[in-house]
VEXDREN-2710 file (C-alpha; in Angstrom, 1 decimal):
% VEXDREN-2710
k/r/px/py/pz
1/UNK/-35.1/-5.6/36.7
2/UNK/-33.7/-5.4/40.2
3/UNK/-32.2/-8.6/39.8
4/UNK/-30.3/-7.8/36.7
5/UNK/-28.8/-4.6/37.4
6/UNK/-27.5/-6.5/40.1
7/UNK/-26.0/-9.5/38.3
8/UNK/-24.6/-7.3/35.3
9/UNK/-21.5/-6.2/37.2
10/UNK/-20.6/-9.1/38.5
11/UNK/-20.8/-10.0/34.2
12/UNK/-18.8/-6.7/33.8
13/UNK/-16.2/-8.4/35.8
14/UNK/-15.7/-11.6/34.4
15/UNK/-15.7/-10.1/30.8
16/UNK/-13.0/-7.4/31.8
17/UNK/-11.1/-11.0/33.2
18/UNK/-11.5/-12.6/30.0
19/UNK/-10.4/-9.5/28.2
20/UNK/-7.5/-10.3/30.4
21/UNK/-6.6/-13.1/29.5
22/UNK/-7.0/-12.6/25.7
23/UNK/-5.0/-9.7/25.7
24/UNK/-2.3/-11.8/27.0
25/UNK/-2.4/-14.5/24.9
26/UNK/-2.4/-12.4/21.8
27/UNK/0.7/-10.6/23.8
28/UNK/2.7/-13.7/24.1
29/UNK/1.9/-15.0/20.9
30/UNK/2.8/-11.6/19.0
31/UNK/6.4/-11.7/21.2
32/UNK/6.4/-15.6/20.1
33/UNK/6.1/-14.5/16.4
34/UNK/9.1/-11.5/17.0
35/UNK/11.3/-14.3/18.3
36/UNK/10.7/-16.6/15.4
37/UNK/11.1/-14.2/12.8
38/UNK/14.5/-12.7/14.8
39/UNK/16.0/-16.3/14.3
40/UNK/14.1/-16.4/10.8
41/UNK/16.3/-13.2/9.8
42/UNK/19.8/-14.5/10.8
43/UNK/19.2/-17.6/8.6
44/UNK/18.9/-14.8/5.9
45/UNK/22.2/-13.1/6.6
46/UNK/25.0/-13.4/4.1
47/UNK/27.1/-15.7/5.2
48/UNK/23.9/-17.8/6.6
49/UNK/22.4/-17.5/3.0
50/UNK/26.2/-18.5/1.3
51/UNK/26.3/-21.8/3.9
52/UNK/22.9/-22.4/2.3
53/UNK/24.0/-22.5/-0.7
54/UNK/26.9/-24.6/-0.6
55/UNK/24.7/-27.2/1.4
56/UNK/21.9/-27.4/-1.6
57/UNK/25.4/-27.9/-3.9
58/UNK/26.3/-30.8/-1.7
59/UNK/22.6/-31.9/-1.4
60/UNK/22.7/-31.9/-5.3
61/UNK/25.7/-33.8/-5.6
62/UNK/25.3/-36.3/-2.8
63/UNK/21.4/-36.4/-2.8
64/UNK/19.9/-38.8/-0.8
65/UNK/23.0/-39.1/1.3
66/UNK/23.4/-35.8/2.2
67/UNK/21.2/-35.0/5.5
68/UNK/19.8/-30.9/5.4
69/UNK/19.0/-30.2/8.8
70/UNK/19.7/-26.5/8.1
71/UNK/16.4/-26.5/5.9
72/UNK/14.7/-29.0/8.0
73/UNK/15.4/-26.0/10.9
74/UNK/14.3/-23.5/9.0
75/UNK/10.8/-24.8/7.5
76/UNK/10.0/-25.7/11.4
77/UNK/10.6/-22.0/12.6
78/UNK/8.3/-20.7/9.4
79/UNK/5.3/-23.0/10.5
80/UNK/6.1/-22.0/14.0
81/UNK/6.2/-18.3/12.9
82/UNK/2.8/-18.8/10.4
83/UNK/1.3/-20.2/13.7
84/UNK/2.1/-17.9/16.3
85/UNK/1.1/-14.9/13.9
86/UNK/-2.0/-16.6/13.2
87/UNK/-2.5/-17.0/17.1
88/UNK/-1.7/-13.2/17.7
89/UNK/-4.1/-12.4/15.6
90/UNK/-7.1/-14.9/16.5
91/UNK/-6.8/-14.3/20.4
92/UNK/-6.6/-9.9/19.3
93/UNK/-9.9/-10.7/17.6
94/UNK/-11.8/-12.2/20.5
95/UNK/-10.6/-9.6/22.8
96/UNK/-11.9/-7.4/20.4
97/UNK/-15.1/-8.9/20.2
98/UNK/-15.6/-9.2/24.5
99/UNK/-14.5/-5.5/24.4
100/UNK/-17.3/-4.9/22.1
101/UNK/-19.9/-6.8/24.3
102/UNK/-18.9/-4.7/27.3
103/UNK/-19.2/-1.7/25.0
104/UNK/-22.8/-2.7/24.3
105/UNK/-23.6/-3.4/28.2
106/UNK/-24.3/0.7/27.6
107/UNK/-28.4/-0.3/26.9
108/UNK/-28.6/-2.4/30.1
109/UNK/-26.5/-0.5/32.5
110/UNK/-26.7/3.1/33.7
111/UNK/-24.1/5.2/31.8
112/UNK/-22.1/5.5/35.5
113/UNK/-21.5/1.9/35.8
114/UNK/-20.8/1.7/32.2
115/UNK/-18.3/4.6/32.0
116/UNK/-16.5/2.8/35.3
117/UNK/-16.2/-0.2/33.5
118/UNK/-15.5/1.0/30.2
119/UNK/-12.5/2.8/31.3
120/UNK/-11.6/-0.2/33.3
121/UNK/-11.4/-1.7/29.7
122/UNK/-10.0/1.2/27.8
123/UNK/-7.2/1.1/30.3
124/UNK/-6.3/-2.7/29.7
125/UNK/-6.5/-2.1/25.9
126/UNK/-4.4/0.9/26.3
127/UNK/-1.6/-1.3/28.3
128/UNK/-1.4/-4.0/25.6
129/UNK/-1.1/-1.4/22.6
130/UNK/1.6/0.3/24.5
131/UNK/3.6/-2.9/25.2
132/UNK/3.0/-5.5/22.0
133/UNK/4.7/-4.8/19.1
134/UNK/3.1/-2.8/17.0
135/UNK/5.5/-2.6/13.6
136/UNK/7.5/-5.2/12.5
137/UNK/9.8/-3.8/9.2
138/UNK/12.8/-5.7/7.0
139/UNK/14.9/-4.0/5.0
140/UNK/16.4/-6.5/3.0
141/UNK/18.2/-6.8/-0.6
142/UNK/18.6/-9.3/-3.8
143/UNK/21.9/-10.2/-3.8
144/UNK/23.7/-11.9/-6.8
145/UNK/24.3/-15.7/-6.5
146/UNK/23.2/-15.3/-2.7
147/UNK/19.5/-14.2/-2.7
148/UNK/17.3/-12.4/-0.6
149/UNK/19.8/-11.0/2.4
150/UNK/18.3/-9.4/5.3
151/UNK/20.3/-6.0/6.3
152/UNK/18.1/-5.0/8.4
153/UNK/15.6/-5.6/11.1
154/UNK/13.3/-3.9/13.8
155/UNK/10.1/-5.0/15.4
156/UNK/8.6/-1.9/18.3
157/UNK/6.3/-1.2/20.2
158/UNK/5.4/2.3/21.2
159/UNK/7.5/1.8/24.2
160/UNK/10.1/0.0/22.8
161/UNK/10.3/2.8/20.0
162/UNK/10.7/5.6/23.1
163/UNK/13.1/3.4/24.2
164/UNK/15.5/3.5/21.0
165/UNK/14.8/7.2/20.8
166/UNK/16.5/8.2/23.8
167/UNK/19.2/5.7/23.6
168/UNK/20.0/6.9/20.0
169/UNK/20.1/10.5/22.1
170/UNK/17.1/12.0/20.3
171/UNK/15.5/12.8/24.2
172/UNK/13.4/15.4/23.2
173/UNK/11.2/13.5/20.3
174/UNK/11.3/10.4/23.0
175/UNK/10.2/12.7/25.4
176/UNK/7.0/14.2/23.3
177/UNK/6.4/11.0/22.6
178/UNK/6.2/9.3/26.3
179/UNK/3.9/12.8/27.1
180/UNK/1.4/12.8/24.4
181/UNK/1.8/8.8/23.9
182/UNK/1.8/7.5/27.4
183/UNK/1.6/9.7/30.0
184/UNK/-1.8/11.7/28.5
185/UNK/-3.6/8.4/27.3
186/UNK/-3.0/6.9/31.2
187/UNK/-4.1/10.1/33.2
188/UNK/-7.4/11.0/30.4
189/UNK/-8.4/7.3/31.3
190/UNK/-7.8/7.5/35.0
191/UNK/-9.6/10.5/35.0
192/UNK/-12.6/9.0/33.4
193/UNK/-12.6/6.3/35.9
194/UNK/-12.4/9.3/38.7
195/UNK/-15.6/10.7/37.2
196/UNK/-17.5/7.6/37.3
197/UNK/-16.6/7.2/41.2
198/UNK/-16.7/10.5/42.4
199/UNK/-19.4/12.3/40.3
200/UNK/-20.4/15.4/42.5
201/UNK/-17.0/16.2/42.7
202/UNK/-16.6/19.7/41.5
203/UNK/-13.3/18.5/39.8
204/UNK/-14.7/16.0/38.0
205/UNK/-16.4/18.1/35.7
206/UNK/-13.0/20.4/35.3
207/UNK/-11.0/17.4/34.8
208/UNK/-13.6/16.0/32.1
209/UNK/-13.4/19.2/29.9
210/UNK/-9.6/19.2/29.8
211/UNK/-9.0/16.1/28.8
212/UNK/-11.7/16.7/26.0
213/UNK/-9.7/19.3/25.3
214/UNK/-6.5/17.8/24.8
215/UNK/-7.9/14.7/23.8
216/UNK/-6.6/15.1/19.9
217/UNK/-3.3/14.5/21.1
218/UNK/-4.4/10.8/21.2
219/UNK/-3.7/10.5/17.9
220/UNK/0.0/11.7/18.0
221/UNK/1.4/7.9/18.1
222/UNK/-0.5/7.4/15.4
223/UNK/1.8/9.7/13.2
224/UNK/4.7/8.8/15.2
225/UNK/4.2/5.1/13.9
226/UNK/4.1/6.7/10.4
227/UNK/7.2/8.3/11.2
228/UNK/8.7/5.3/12.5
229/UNK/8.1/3.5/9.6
230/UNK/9.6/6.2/7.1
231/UNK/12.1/6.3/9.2
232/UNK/13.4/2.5/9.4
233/UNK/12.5/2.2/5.8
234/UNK/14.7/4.8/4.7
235/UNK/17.0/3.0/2.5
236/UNK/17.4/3.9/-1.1
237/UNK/18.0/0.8/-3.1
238/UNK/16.8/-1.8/-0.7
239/UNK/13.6/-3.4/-0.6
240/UNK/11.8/-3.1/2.6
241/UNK/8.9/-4.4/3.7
242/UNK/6.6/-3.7/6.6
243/UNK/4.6/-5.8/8.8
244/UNK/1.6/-4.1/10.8
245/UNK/1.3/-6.3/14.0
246/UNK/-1.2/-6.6/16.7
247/UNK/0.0/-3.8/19.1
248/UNK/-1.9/-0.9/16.5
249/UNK/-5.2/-2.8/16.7
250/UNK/-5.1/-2.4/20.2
251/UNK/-3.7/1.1/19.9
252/UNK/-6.2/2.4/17.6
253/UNK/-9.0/0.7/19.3
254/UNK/-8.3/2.5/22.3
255/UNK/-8.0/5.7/20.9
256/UNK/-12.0/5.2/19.3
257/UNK/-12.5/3.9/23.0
258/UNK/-11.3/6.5/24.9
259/UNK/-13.3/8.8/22.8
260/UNK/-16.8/7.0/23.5
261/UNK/-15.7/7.2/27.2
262/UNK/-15.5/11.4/27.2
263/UNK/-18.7/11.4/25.9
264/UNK/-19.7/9.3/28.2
265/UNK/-18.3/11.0/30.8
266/UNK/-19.0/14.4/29.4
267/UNK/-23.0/13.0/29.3
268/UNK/-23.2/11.6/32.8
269/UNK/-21.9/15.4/34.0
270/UNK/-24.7/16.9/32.4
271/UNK/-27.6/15.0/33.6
272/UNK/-25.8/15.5/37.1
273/UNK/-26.5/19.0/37.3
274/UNK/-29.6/18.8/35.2
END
């Protein structure tokens, strides 16, 4: 028994690594699939759409001597999109899954290691829900003779959404936002981490409880990504369509995390002064 307590951090460790590493292929790949689809959407512009056009006339007229690269161009960046989405997606599922077997180191573990390491984790998940993109929303129109034309098109993350708030000048929703949305989530998690190394410190206990106490406030980016849809969607007459991408599954994940941590946390206190 010994022996295992004794090898199960070093397996804490190289699963946090992996997480890692996942998290940053499923990063790269959602980024990937923003960039694709960005080109993707000025092939759908007007005067894109109306060279289009003309060059399926001439393809009609001319057929097989007529060379589309245009369309060629285009059908290469969809795969490319459908396959970095796809990858985005795949690696955010394995991460999720090595999360969940660190989660469930909890039976073999005492609850100090595992909230150390847990927050270690809830910390990393919290980084890549902040910086991936989390929406990814068109607003785009049928237009007569032309087709489907793009006029507009965002893709945020929760930082690149504070970001576009205080540029636009709106500082004050920006700055609620960066508080409740970024600032809170790092210093609750860093505080967990401070409980699992420094247990009989009196502040530990004081720093637990507040957190606990403000911990609903978690969930505030979670209505300001409602928000931010309504508000880039807000277009009467257009058609708009929104994308969720992998950004919120890490988002929300650590939100349900973070929650399992107080407890945690909140648990180890207890049997400390017990």
């Amino acid at each position: 028994m010994d022996k295992h307590q004794k090898i199960l951090p070093f397996v804490f460790i190289l699963l946090l690594v992996l997480m890692g590493y996942l998290g940053l292929r499923a990063y790269n790949d959602a980024v990937m699939y923003e960039n694709h689809t960005t080109e993707l959407v000025n092939y759908q512009s007007a005067g894109e759409q109306a060279k289009l056009k003309l060059e399926s006339l001439a393809k009609s007229i001319l057929g097989g001597m007529y060379d589309d690269k245009k369309k060629a161009s285009v059908d290469k960046l969809k795969e490319q999109q459908r396959m970095a989405m796809y990858e985005a997606k795949k690696y955010t599922l394995y991460y999720m899954c090595v999360l969940l077997l660190l989660l469930l180191g909890t039976f073999w573990v005492s609850l100090r290691s595992f909230t150390r390491f847990g927050a270690l984790a809830t910390m990393m998940t919290l980084f890549f829900g902040l910086f991936s993109p989390i929406l990814m929303v068109t607003i785009h129109k049928e237009v007569e003779y032309l087709g489907d034309i793009v006029l507009s098109f965002e893709s945020k993350g929760v930082i690149g959404s504070i970001v576009k708030l205080w540029e636009g000048g709106d500082w004050i929703v920006a700055s609620v936002i960066l508080l409740f949305s970024v600032v809170v989530p790092i210093l609750k998690v860093t505080s967990l981490f401070f409980v699992s190394l420094f247990l009989e410190s009196r502040f530990a206990s004081k720093l637990v409880g507040f957190f606990k106490m403000i911990g609903k406030w978690s969930m505030v980016d979670v209505f300001v990504v409602a928000i931010f849809l309504v508000y880039l969607t807000a277009n009467k007459g257009d058609v708009s369509r929104a994308e969720v991408e992998v950004g919120l599954y890490f988002f929300l994940v650590y939100v349900i995390v973070s929650m399992l941590l107080s407890l945690s946390a909140d648990k180890l206190l207890k049997a400390q002064k017990a």
